[in-house]
C-alpha positions, 0 to 999 in steps of 0.5 A, a space after each residue: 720486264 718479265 724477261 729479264 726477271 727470269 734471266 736474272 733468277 735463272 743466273 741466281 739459281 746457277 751460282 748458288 748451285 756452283 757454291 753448293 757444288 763447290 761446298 760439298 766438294 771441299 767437305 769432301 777432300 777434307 775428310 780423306 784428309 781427316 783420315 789420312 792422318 788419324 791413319 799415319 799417327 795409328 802406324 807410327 803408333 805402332 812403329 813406336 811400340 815395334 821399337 820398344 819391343 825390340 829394345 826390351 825383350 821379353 822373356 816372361 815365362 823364363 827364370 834368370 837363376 843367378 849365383 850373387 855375393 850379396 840380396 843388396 843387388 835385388 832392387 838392380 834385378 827387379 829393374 831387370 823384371 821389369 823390363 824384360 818379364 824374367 823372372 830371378 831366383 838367387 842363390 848365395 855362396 861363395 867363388 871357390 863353392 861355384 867352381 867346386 859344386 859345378 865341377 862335381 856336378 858336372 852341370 851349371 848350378 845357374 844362368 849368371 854368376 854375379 859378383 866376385 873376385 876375378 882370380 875365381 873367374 880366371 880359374 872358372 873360364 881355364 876349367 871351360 865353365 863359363 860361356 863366351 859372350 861379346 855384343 855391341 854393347 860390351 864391345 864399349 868396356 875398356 879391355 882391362 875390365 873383361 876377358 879378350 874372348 868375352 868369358 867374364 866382365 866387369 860391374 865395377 872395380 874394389 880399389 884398395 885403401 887404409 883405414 886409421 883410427 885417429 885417436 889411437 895413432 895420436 895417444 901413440 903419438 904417431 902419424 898415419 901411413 902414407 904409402 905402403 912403405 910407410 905401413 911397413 915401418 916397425 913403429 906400426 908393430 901390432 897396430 895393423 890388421 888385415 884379412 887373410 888374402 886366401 878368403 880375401 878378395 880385396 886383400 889379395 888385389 892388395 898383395 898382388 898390387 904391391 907386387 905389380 907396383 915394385 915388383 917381385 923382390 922389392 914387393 916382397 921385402 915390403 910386405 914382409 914389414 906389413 906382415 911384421 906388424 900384423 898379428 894375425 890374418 882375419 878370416 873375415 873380409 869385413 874385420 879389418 874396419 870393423 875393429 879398426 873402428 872398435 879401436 882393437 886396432 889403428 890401421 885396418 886394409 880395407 875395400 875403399 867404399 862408402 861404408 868405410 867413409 860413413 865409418 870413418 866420419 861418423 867415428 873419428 877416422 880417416 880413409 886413406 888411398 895410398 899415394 904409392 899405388 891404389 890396388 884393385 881388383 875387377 869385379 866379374 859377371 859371367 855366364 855359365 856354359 850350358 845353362 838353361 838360359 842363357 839368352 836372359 843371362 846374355 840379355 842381362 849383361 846389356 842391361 848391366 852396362 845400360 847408364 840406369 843400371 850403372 847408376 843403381 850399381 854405383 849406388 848398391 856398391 857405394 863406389 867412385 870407380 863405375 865411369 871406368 867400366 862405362 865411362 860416363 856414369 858416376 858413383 859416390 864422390 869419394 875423391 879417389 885419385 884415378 892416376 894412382 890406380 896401379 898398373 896391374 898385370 891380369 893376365 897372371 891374376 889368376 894364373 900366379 895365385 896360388 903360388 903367390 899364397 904359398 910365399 904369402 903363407 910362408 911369410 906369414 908363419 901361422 898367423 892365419 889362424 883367427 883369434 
């Protein structure tokens, strides 16, 4: 009896042995686990941060200098700051100041010049001012929106419009133009105002438009009934609405914004896009050749085309026209009709300018003169 109690207590000692062995052995193969994933989240961790990083270069210590038209872009520029540690300082004057300043100079005032018309951006990449550039991410913008060698590119695109003073029309008894022929009826004689198109860029997109929409002869003969009825050429770009609203005048040629829709709706007037061809005019960004900083300048034109930034320059701009330049994006809804953008010839934006100017100021015979 004995015996078997000690067989019996020798096979009990064995088992538990075996479980202990069998326990210390699981815990074992655990940990490593444990640690095999506390190690594989660390790497992809950090594979994240290496992706971030490359998408978002960094460029602290360095300055983006930037000629602009207008501050109202600041907010899109700290966005840029902050994703890239640039640093922007700003400087404002005008197209036709750049290209003079930069040839006397002999130097790049800046890293980017931001905004403009495109005749002046024509006139800078012929001069061999600005620097080429091409990526993946401007290779998506339609053709008609940058130079073929990547000299200049679009943020947007000013279309063309009128704005009517409603009470003024109806005390004449009249109605408002639908088209650019309709604008030159002699019924309109003293009521329509627009900026000169030498200091203009919006108004020469609209003498330049009116020519690419029934060519050279016709668009002459029907700017030459516009001009009838226009008693001078403002030298500011902002008079046309600003005293269409005052009610100095019926009819002004406006950028088709939406400033001009606050204006209209908040002072009984009306927008109106001409049904016989919408004029406009891209709106350029380049680089100039030389600059100290190139890289941030190239660095800034991807960003520019990103969908946030889009979306902050439609927003700035107030305009309905950024999913043209990056298809997708959407400004203000300000019903512009897309199909009636006129089929502009670029090539000879630039090109034909001053010979255009020298007809529009023999058409026009003094009436430049601010009054």
């Amino acid at each position: 009896m004995k015996r078997k109690f000690l067989v019996l207590l020798s096979i009990l000692i064995m088992a538990s042995l075996v479980i202990v062995g069998c326990g210390k052995k699981d815990n074992n193969e655990e940990k490593p686990a444990e640690e095999n994933t506390q190690t594989e989240t660390a790497e992809n961790t950090e594979e994240n941060k290496e992706e971030e990083n490359k998408d978002a270069q960094n460029f602290e210590g360095k300055t983006l200098n930037v000629v602009a038209t207008s501050d109202s872009y600041v907010p899109l520029f700290d966005k840029f700051t902050e994703k890239t540690g640039a640093k922007v300082e700003f400087l404002s004057m005008s197209s036709g100041e750049v290209i003079s300043r930069t040839k006397a100079e002999g130097k790049p005032m800046a890293d980017l010049w931001f905004g403009g018309g495109l005749d002046a951006f024509m006139a800078a990449r012929d001069d061999g001012l600005l620097e080429n550039y091409t990526s993946d991410v401007t290779a998506t913008v339609p053709e008609e929106y940058k130079d073929k060698d990547g000299a200049y590119i679009s943020k947007g695109i000013t279309v063309v419009g009128f704005i009517v003073n409603n009470a003024i029309l109806e005390e004449k008894g009249l109605e408002a133009p639908k088209t650019w022929k309709d604008l030159a009826d002699p019924k309109y004689e003293h009521l329509v105002i627009m900026s000169n198109p030498a200091i203009s860029g919006t108004n020469y997109a609209a003498l330049k438009g009116l020519l690419d929409i029934y060519g050279e002869e016709e668009g002459w003969k029907v700017f030459e009934g516009i001009n009838h009825n226009i008693d001078f050429y403002s030298k500011r770009g902002k008079d046309p609405q600003e005293k269409t609203v005052q009610g100095e005048f019926a009819i002004g040629i406006i950028p088709a914004d939406k400033k001009a829709f606050d204006a209209a709706k908040d002072n009984n007037l009306t927008v109106i896009y001409p049904e016989d061809g919408v004029c406009w005019v891209p709106e350029g960004v380049a680089i100039f050749k030389g600059s100290e900083n190139v890289d941030v300048a190239k660095a800034f034109i991807d960003f520019m085309l990103s969908e946030d930034a889009q979306k902050m320059i439609a927003e700035i701009d107030g305009k309905d026209s950024n999913q043209l330049i990056v298809p997708g994006i959407q400004g203000y809804d300000l019903g512009l009709p897309k199909d009636r953008l006129v089929k502009e010839d670029l090539s000879t934006f630039g090109s034909d300018r001053e010979r255009i100017l020298e007809k529009f100021n023999e058409i026009s015979k003094g009436k430049t003169e601010d009054k």
